[in-house]
C-alpha positions as CSV (number, residue, x, y, z in Angstrom):
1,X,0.0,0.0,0.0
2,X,1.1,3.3,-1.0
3,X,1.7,6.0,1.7
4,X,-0.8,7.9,-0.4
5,X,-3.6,5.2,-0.4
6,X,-6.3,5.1,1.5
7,X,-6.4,2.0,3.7
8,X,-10.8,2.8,4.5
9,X,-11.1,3.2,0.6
10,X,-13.6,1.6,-1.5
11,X,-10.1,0.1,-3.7
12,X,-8.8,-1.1,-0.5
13,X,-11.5,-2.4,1.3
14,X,-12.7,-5.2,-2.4
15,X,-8.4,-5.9,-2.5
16,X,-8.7,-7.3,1.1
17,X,-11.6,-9.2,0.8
18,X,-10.6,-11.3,-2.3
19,X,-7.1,-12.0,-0.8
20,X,-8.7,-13.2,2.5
21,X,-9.5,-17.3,2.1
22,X,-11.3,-17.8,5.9
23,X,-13.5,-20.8,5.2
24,X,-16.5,-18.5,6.0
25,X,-15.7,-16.2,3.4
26,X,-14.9,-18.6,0.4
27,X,-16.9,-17.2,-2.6
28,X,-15.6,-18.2,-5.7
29,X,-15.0,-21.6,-7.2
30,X,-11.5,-21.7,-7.6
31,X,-10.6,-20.1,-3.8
32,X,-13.0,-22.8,-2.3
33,X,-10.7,-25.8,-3.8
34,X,-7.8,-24.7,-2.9
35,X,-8.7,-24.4,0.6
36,X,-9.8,-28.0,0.6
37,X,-6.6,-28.8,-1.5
38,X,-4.6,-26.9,1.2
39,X,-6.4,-28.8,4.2
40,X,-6.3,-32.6,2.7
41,X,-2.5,-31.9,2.3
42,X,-2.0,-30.6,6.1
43,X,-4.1,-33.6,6.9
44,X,-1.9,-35.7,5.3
45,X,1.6,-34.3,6.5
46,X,0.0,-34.3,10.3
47,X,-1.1,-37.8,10.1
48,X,2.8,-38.7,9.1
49,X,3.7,-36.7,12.1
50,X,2.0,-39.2,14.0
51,X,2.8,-42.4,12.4
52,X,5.3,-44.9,14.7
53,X,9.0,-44.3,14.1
54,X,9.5,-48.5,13.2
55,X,6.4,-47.6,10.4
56,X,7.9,-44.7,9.7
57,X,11.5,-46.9,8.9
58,X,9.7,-49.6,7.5
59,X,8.6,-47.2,4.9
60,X,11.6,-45.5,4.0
61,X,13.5,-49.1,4.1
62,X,10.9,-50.4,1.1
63,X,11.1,-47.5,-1.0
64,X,14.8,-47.6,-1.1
65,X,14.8,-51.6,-1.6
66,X,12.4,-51.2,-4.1
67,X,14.6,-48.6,-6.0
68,X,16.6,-50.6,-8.4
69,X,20.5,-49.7,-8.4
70,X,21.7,-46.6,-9.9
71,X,24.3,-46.8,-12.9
72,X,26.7,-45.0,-11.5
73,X,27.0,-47.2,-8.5
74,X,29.7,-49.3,-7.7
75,X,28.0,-52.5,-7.8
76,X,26.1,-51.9,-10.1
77,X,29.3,-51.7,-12.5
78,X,30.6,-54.8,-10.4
79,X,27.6,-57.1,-11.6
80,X,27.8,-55.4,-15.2
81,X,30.9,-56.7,-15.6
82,X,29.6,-60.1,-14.4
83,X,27.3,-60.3,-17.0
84,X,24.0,-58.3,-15.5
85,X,21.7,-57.0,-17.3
86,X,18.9,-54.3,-15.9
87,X,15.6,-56.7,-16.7
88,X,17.6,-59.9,-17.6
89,X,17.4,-63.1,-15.9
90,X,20.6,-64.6,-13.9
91,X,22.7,-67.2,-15.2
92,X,24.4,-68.0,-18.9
93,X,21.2,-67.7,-20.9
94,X,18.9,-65.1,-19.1
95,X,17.1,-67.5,-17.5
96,X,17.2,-67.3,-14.0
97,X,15.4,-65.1,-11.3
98,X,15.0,-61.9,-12.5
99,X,13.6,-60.2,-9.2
100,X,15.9,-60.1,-6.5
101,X,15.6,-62.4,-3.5
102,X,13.8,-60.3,-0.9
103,X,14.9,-58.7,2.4
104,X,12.4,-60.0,5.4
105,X,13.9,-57.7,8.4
106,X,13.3,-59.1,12.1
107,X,11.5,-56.8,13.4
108,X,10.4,-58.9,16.6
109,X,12.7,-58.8,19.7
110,X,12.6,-62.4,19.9
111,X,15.9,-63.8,19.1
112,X,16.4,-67.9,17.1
113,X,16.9,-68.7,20.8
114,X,14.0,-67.8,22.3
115,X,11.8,-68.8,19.2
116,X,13.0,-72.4,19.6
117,X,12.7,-72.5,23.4
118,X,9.1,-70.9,22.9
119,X,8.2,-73.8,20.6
120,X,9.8,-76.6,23.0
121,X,7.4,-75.3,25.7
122,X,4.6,-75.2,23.1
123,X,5.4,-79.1,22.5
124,X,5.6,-80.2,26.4
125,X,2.6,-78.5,27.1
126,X,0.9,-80.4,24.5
127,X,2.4,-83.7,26.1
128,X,1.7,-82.8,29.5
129,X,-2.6,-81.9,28.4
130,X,-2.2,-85.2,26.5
131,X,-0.9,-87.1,29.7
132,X,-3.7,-85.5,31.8
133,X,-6.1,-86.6,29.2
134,X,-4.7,-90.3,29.2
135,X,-4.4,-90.4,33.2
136,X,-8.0,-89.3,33.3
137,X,-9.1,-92.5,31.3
138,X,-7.1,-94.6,33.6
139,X,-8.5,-92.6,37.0
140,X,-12.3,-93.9,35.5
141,X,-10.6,-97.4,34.0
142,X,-9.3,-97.9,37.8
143,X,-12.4,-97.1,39.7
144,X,-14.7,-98.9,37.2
145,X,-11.9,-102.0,38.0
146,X,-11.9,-101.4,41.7
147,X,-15.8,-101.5,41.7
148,X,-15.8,-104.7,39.6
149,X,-14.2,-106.0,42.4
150,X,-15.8,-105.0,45.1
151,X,-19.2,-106.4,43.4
152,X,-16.9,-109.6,42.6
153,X,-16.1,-110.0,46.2
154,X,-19.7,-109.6,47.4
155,X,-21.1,-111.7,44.8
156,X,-18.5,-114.5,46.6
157,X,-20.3,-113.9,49.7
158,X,-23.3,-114.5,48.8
159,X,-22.6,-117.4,47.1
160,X,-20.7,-119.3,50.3
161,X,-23.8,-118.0,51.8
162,X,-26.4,-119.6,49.6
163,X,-24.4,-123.2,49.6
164,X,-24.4,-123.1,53.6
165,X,-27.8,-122.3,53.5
166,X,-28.6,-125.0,50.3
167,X,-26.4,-127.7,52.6
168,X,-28.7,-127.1,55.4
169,X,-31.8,-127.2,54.2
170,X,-31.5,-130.1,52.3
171,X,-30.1,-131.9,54.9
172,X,-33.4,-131.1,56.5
173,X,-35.1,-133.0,53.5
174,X,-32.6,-135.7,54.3
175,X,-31.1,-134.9,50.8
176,X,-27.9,-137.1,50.8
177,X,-26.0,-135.6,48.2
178,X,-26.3,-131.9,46.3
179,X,-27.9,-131.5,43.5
180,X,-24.6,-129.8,41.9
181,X,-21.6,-130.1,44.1
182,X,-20.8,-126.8,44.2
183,X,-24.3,-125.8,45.6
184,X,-22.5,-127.1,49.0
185,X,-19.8,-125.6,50.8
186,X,-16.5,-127.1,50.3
187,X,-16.0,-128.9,53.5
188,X,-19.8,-130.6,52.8
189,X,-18.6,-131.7,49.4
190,X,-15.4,-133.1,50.0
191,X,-16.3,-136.9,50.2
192,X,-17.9,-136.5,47.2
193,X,-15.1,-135.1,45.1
194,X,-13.2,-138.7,46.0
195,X,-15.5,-140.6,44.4
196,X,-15.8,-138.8,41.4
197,X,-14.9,-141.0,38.2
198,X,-13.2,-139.4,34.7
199,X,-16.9,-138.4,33.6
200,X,-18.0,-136.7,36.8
201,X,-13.8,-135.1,36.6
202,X,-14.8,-134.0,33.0
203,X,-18.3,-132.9,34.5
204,X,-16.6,-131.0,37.4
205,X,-13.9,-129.0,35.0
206,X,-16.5,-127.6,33.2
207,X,-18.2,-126.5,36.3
208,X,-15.2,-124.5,37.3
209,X,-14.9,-122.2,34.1
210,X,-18.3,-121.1,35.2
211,X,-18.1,-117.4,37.2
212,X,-19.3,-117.0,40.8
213,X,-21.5,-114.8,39.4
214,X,-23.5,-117.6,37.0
215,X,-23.5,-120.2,40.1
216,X,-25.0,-117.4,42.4
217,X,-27.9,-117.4,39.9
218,X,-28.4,-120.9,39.4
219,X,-28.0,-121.5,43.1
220,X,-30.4,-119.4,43.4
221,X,-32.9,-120.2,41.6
222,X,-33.0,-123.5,43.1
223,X,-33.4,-122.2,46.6
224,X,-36.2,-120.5,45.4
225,X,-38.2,-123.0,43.6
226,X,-36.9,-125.8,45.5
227,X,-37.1,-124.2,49.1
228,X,-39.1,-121.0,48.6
229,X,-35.9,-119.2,50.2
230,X,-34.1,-116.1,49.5
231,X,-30.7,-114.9,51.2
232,X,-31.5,-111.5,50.7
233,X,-35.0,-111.0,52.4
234,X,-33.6,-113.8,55.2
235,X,-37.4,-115.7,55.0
236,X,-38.4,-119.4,54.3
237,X,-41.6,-118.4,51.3
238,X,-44.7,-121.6,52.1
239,X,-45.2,-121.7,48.8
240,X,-45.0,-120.5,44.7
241,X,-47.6,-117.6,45.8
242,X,-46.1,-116.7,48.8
243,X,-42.8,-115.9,47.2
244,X,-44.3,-113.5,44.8
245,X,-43.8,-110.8,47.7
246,X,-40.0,-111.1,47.4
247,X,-38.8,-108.1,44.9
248,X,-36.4,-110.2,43.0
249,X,-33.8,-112.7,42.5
250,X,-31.2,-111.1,42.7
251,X,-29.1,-108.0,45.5
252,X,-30.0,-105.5,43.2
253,X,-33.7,-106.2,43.9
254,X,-33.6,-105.4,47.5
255,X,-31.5,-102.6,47.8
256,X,-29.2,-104.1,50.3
């Protein structure tokens, strides 16, 4: 402004007004755009303020790996006299890689070392849920076992306790001799197993390969039908009708 012009003129006061680009005072076309030109590019150049230093690196290392060799460099006229070619494959006849081998930079803290101790834990942790997973089948294998044998031993008692009670009473009937040998206890039996001949031997081996828990039943059976009796209520039945009030044949039906 001249020292002569006057800054409240008319000339003044429509100069000012064009030359000031406030976003509330954008009128024309062209002033509008390049405001929103100017504030895309300071959007731009803040948000790579902000970026990470490693992204920041990580940047500048790719675009100077992907900037091929200049001429003038000195390896560049190393490999030239090799044979390279900018855009030729390697090796005699152009065929080989043309690309160069990329450049993967660690960017991890996490040293070989620790990377191969990391997987080793990995491994024995696997073994170890595996273990836990096998030791749990053989927890439930060992308590179904144990409780096999605890029904195997009780089905043993009640079997000793059915022959005493199948001796007895059919001594009472002045039965001489049992009906199976085995439905006796073994001290009852014992004159009987002398006079056994190779038939009643052949007889009495077959007898043994059956389980404690297939005489109990047919023991059983024959106290009831034969003497209305029944080792788990502890009663003597009078008759077919009368045993009807036990629950069952068997432990199971009494709940005992």
């Amino acid at each position: 402004m001249s020292d002569d012009e006057d800054y409240m003129s008319d000339a003044f006061l429509t100069a000012a007004a064009n030359n000031d680009i406030r976003p509330g005072l954008l009128h024309s076309h062209s002033q509008r755009r390049n405001h929103e030109l100017w504030k895309k590019k300071d959007s731009v150049q803040e948000q790579e303020s902000r970026k990470p230093t490693a992204t920041l690196e990580l940047e500048a290392r790719k675009d100077g790996l992907d900037k091929p060799i200049a001429q003038d460099n000195k390896g560049f006229a190393m490999m030239s006299k090799m044979g390279f070619n900018p855009g030729a494959g390697l090796g005699r006849h152009g065929q080989g890689r043309v690309e160069p081998i990329g450049i993967e930079v660690k960017t991890d803290k996490q040293g070989l070392g620790r990377k191969a101790v990391v997987q080793e834990l990995l491994e024995r942790k696997r073994k170890m849920l595996e273990n836990h997973r096998k030791n749990a089948l053989s927890v439930e294998d060992f308590r179904a076992s144990m409780s096999e044998k605890a029904q195997e031993k009780q089905t043993n008692l009640d079997l000793m306790k059915s022959q005493r009670v199948c001796h007895t009473m059919d001594q009472d009937w002045g039965i001489e001799e049992p009906e199976e040998k085995w439905f006796w206890p073994e001290f009852a039996r014992e004159e009987f197993d002398d006079e056994e001949d190779d038939e009643g031997s052949e007889e009495h081996d077959m007898e043994e390969e059956l389980t404690p828990k297939e005489k109990l039943e047919l023991l059983t059976m024959y106290l009831r039908r034969t003497h209305y009796f029944c080792i788990w209520c502890g009663v003597k039945y009078q008759d077919d009708d009368d045993i009807r009030d036990c629950p069952g044949p068997t432990r199971y039906d009494h709940d005992v």
